[in-house]
N, C-alpha and C positions, 0 to 999 in steps of 0.2 A: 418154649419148651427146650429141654435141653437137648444137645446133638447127641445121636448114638455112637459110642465107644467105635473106633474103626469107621465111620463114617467117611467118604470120599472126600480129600484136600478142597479140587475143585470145584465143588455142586455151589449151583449160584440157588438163593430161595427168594420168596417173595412174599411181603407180607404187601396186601394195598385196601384201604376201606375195611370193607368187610371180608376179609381173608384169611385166610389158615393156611400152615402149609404143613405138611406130616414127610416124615420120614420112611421112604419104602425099601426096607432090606430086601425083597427082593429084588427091585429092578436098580439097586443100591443108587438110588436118588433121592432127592426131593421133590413132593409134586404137593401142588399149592391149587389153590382159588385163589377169584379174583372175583366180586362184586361190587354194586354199590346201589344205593337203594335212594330213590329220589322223587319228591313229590311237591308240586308247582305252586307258587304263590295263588290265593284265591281271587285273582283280579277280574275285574269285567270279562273283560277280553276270554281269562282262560274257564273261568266261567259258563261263557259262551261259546265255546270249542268243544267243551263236556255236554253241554244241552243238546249240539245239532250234532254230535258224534256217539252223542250213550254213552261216554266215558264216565267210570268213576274216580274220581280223582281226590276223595278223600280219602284213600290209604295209599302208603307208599308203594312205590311201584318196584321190584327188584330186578338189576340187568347184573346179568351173569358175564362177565367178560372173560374167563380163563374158567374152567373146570379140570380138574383131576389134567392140568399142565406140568410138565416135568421138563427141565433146563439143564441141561451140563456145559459147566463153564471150564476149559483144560486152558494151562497158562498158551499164554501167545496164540489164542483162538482170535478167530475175525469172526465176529456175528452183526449179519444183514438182515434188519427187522422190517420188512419191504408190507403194504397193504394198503386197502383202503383207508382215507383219510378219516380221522373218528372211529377205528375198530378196536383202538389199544395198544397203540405201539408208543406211544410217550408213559401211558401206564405204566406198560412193563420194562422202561425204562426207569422210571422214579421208582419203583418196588426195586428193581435192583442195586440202584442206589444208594435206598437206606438198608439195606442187606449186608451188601458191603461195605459200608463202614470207609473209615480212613485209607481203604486202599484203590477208594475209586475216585475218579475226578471226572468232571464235566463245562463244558464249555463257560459256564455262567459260573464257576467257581474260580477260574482263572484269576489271575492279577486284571487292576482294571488296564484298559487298551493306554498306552504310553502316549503323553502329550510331547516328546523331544522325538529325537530319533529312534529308529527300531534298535542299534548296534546300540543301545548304552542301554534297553530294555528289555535282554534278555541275556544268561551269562555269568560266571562268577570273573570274566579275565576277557581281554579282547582277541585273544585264539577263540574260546572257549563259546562266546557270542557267533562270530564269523562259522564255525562249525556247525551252531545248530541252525541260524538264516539258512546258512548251502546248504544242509541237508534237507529242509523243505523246499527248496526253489527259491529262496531269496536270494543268490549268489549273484548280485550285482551290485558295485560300487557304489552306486549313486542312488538305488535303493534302500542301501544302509545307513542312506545320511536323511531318508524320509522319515515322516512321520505318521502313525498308525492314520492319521485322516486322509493322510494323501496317498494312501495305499487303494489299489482298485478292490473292488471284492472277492476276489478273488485272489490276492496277493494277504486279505487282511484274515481267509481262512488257512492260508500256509503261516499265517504269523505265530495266531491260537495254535496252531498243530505247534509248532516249536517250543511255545510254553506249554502244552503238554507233554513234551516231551524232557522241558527242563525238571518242571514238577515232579517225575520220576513215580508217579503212579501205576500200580500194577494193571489197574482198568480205567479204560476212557469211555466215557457212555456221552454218544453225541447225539441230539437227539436234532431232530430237524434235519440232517445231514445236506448238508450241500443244496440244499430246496432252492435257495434263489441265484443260484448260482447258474451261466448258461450249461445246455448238458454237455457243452464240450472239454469246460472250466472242470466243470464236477466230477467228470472221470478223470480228470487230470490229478484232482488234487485229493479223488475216492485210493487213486493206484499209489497215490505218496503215502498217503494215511496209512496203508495195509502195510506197506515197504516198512516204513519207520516201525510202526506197533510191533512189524515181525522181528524185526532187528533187534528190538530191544525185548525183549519177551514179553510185552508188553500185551493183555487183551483188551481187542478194541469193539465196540459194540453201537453200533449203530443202528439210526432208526430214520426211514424217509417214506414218504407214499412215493418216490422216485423207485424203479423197477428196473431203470436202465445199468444200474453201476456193478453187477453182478461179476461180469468178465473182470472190471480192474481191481473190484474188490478180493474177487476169489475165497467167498467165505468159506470157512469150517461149518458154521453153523449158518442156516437160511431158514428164515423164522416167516413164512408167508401169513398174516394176519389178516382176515375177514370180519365182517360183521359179526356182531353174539359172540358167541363159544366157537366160532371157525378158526381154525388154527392149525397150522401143520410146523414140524419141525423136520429139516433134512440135515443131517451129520455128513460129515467128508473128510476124505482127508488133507491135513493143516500142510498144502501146498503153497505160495505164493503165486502173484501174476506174475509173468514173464515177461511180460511186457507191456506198455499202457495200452489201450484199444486205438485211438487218438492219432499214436505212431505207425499201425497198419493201414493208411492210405499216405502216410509222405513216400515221397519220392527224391532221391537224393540224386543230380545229377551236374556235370560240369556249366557251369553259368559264364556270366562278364560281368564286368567290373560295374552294371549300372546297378544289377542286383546288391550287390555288395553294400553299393553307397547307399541302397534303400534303407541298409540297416544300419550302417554305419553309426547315426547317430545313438546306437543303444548301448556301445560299445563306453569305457571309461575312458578309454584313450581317442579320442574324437577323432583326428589327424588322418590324411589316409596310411595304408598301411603301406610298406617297406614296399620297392620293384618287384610286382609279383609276378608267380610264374602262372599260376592258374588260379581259379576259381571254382567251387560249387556251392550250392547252393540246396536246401531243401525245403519243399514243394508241397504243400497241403491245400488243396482244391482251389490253387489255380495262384494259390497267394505265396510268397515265400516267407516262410515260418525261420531260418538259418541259413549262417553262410560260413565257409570255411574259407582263407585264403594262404595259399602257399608262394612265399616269396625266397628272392634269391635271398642266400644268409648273408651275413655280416663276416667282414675279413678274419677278424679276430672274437672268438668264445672259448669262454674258460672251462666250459664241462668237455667240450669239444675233441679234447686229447683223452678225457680220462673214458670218454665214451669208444674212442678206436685205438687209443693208443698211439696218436702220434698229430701231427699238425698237417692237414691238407694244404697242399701250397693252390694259389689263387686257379691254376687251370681246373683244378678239380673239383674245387668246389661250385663252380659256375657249371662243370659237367653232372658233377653224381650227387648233388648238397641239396638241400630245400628247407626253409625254416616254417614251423606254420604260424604266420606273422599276426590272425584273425581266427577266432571261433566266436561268433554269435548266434546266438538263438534268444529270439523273442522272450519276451519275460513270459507270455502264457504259459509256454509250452518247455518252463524249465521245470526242471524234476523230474523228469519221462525219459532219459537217458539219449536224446536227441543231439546232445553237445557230444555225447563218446561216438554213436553211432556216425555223425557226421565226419569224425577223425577216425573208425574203423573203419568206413569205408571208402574212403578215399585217399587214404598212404597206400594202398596197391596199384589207384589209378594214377599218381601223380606224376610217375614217371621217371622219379631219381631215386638212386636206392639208399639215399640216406638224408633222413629228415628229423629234424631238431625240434623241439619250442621251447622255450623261454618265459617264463611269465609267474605273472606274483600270484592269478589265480590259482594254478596250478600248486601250490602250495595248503590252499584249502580245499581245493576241490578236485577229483581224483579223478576226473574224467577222462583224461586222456593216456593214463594208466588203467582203465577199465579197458583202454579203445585197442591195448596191445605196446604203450609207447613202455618204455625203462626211464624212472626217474634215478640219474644219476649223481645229482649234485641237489644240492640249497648252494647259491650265489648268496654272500655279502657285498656289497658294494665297495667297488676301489677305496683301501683310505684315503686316499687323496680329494675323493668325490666326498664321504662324507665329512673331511676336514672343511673343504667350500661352504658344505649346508650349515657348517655349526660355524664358520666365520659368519654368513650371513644372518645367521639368528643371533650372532652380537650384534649387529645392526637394527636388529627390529622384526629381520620377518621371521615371522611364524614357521617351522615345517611342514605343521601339518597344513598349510594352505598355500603353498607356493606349488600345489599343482593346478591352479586356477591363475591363467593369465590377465584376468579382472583386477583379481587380488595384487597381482604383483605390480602393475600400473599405478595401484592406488598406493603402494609402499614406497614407490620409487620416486611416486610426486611429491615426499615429503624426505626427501633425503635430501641436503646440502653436499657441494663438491668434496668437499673432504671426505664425506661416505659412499658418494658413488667413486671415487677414486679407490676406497677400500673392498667396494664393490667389484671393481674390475680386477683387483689383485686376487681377488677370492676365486674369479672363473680363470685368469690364467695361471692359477695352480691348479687345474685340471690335468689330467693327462691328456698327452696331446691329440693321441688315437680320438680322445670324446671332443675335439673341437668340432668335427665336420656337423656330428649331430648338434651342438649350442648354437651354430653358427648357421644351420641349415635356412632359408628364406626360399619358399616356393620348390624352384630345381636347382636352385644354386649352392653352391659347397664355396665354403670361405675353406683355402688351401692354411696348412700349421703354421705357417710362416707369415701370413698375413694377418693372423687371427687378431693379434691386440691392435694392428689401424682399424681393420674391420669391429672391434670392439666400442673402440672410441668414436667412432663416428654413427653409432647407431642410435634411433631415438628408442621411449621407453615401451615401444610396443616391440620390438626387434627385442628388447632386453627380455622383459618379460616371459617371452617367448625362449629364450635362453634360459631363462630361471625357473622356469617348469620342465624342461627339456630336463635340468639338473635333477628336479626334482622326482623324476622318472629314474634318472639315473642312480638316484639313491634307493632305491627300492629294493630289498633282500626279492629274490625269484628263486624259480624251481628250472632245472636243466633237464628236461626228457631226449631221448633217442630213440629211434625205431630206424630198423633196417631192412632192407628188403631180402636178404638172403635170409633173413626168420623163418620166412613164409614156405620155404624151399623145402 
């Protein structure tokens, strides 16, 4: 039938089975049925269920699942379709689907799951990829180089949330929502879903016999489904969560250095971090989920002046400086704002009133700009540094893989003198400030002045280890600042 003139933009309808839906100017909606009429093979068996039951089972039987049901859908709504399992909640998820038409998407319409990595399987550009991974929780290096099988289940329903989000669908109707997921996983990645849907105006509609996800989802609409015709609908108003649930029992508090190393390896830069000054760490029943660390800075940084206005000479910055050298937080529990929280609440306790970071993440992911810090700068890398990378890619290595000192071993065992001699001309046209770091081995510092004996006398694991150190060095980052007289 056709829609009446002035009809509401929003109203969602439903046609399913044996259904109708009509038009009610007064209550300016749509309100629908829902049945379906079903009557059982004549088998022995059910045969014999009708004889010792008195059932008649040769006419169809009719189940009414929605009667005189009325929906309103308003753009950027979050609807939570919660109920007994078998009451009708996949139902009135597929009636809404074919309702709306081209402007909805669903989990099983997606692209199929990517056989290579997740970074080259979703994206029009490689910012544009990195964007959408960070914005669901994939914001880790070495996660971007996996592949959808090697993804945990939970990492593989923040993936589908990304391609619905590339999709650019006004409706996502997910049905099964988060069902096998543990329920700590589930409100993790119920509070990302809501986030992103709101962000983008996007309405999100979901459907689970799971009861628990209420708080992280913070629906508009709450669709309780029962047996038969039970049905209730609650309207509210289209607030967001404020925060995951998940995050109301961490505890974030100063640690040591064994915490740190517990998570170290989650980190893309494996190595330990810089001379630090402290530690914390954050605490979820009993396990540590993250860890921050604050180290002394670095002599020389180029955002450094345009952040105060001038160059701290060496007393000072071992008195009032601190860089944050570490943010880690476990892959579960990214996306829940636990990486800003970690940097909000501890530049007040760290104890110097001026604190820096550095870092490539920080360039896609804005956490530490949520936390209070000022991004001041995008660094390019010394020309001189990236002159090095592009002589040694006439030799053979790769850029993008000379941040693996595997790799770089296996390049070096196929270079003849004449190329490693070209080799070592390439690291000392380095500026000489970067020799300490090429040259670093354990706690030891090769001094400017010795760097090329020390060069030449190394075997190809010392090298390597310099040609990644480079390869770090080439890196475009982001300069943030935070001061303690902000606070004042």
């Amino acid at each position: 039938m056709d829609d009446p003139v002035g009809a509401p933009r929003h109203i969602a309808s439903l046609r399913a089975g044996r259904g109708q839906r009509r038009y009610d100017a007064e209550r300016g909606c749509y309100v629908y049925d829902i049945s379906f009429r079903a009557q059982p093979p004549l088998t022995d068996r059910v045969v014999a269920v009708a004889e010792a039951f008195g059932l008649g089972i040769d006419e169809e039987k009719t189940h009414v699942v929605y009667r005189d049901f009325e929906l309103r859908l308003g753009e950027g709504d979050v609807v939570y379709i919660t109920g007994d399992s078998g009451g009708g909640k996949s139902l009135l998820l597929r009636a809404l689907r074919e309702d709306l038409g081209g402007e909805a998407a669903t989990m099983g319409e997606l692209p199929d799951p990517p056989t290579g990595p997740i970074i080259d399987a979703v994206g029009v550009s490689f910012a544009s990829a990195l964007d959408l991974l960070s914005r669901v929780g994939l914001n880790d290096a070495h996660l971007f180089l996996k592949g959808y099988g090697e993804l945990s289940e939970g990492q593989r329903h923040r993936f589908r949330l990304a391609q619905l989000l590339e999709a650019g669908k006004k409706y996502w109707l997910l049905d099964e929502f988060c069902s096998t997921l543990d329920r700590e996983t589930a409100k993790i990645v119920a509070y990302n879903a809501q986030r992103q849907a709101r962000r983008t105006g996007s309405t999100l509609v979901v459907a689970t016999a799971h009861t628990d996800l209420e708080e992280d989802l913070s629906p508009s609409v709450l669709i309780r489904k029962g047996w038969g015709q039970d049905v209730s609908v609650d309207y509210r108003p289209n607030h967001g969560a404020s925060a995951c649930t998940v995050m109301e029992k961490v505890i974030i508090r100063e640690s040591c250095g064994d915490e740190y190393r517990r998570l170290a390896h989650l980190h893309y830069r494996e190595e330990d971090a810089p001379v630090p000054q402290r530690y914390y760490a954050a605490e979820l029943g009993g396990g540590v989920v993250g860890v921050i660390v604050y180290s002394y800075p670095p002599v020389a940084n180029g955002g450094r002046r345009l952040a105060v206005g001038y160059a701290p000479r060496l007393e000072e910055l071992n008195r009032d400086w601190a860089i944050v050298s570490r943010v880690i937080v476990h892959p579960k529990y990214r996306s829940t704002g636990l990486g800003s929280r970690l940097v909000r609440e501890t530049l007040p306790l760290q104890g110097r009133r001026h604190v820096e970071l550095t870092a490539v993440m920080a360039r896609y992911n804005s956490f530490a700009e949520k936390a209070g810090m000022r991004l001041i700068m995008t660094r390019e890398p010394h020309p001189a540094i990236a002159g090095a990378v592009e002589a040694l890619s006439r030799l053979g290595f790769n850029p993008a893989l000379m941040g693996s000192r595997g790799y770089n071993e296996r390049a070096l065992g196929g270079l003849g003198e004449g190329e490693r001699e070209l080799l070592r001309r390439a690291l000392l046209g380095v500026p000489s400030q970067y020799y300490k770091r090429l040259s670093r081995k354990g706690d030891a510092y090769v001094r400017s002045q010795e760097f090329e004996p020390w060069l030449r006398a190394q075997d190809d694991g010392s090298l390597a280890h310099a040609l990644k150190t480079l390869s770090i060095l080439n890196q475009t980052k982001a300069y943030l600042y935070w001061c303690r007289d902000w606070a004042g």
